[in-house]
C-alpha positions as CSV (number, residue, x, y, z in Angstrom):
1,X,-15.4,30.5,61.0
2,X,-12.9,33.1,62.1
3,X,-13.0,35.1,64.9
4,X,-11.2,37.7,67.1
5,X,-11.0,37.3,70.7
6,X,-11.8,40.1,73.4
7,X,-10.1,41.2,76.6
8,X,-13.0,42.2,79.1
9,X,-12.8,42.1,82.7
10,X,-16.4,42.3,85.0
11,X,-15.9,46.0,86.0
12,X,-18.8,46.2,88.1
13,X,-21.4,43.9,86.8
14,X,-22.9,41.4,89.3
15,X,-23.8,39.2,86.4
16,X,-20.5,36.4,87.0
17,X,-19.9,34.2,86.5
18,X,-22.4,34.8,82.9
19,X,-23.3,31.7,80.5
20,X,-23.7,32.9,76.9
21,X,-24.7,30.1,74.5
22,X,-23.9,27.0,77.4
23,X,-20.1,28.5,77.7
24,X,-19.4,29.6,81.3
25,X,-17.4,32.6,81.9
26,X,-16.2,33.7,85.2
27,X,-13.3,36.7,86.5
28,X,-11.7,37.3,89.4
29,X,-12.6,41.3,90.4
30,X,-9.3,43.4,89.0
31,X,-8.5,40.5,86.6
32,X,-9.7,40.0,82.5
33,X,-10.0,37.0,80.7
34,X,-10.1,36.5,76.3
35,X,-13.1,35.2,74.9
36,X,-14.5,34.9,71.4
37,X,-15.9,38.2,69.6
38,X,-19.6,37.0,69.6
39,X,-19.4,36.5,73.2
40,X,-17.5,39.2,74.8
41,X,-20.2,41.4,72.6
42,X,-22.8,39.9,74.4
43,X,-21.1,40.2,78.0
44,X,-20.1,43.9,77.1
45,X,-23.6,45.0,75.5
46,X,-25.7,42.8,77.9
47,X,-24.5,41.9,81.1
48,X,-22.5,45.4,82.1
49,X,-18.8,43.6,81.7
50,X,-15.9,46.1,80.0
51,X,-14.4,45.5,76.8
52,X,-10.5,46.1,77.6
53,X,-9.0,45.2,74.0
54,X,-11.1,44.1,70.6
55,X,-10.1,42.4,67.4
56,X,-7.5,40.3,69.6
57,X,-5.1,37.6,67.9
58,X,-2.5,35.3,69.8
59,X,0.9,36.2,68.1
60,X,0.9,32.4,66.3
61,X,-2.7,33.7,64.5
62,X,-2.1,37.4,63.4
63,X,-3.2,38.2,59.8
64,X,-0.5,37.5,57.2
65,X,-1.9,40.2,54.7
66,X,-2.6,43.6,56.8
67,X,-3.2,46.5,55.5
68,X,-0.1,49.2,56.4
69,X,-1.7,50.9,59.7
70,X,-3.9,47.9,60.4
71,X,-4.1,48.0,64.0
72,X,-4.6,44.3,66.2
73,X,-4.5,43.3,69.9
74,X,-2.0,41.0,70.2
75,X,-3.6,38.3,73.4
76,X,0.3,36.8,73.7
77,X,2.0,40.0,74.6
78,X,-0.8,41.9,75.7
79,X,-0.2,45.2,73.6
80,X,-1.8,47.0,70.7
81,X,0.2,46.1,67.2
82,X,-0.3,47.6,64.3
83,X,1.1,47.3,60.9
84,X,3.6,48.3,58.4
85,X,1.9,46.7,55.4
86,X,4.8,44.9,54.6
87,X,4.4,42.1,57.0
88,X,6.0,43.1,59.9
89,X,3.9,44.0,63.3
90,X,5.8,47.1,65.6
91,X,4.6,47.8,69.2
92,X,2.0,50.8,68.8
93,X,3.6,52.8,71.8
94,X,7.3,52.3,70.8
95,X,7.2,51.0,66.9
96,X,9.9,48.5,68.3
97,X,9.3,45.4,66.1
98,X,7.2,42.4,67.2
């Protein structure tokens, strides 16, 4: 199964630490943490928690086919990328390469 993670952070939910499905999840006020998609939808929809980032990759896992303007959160550096459709990922603020 594949999957995206989410950055959320509790905002200012008094439901945390939340258990979703028998996984624990807990954040320090001011801080995030990345979970899995089905999750962090639950936390975000559910329990009041704020989605900071979706559709979240670690740099070693980004898609190897993206469309040209494809947009990803990359979890390693902690920025939006987005794609040239030619394999190559540029910083969506600057366009410096990533």
């Amino acid at each position: 199964m594949t999957y995206s993670t989410w950055r959320i952070a509790p905002g200012q939910t008094k439901v945390n630490p939340a258990t979703i499905r028998g996984r624990r999840y807990s954040c320090a006020a001011g801080s995030f943490i990345d979970i899995p998609d089905f999750d962090a939808e639950v936390l975000v929809s559910g329990y009041g928690w704020v989605a900071l980032a979706r559709n979240g990759h670690p740099t070693a896992e980004r898609p190897l086919h993206a469309l040209s303007s494809q947009r990803i959160f990359d979890s390693t550096l902690g920025v939006e990328i987005v794609s040239d459709g030619a394999g190559n990922w540029l910083h969506s603020g600057t366009g410096v390469a990533v």
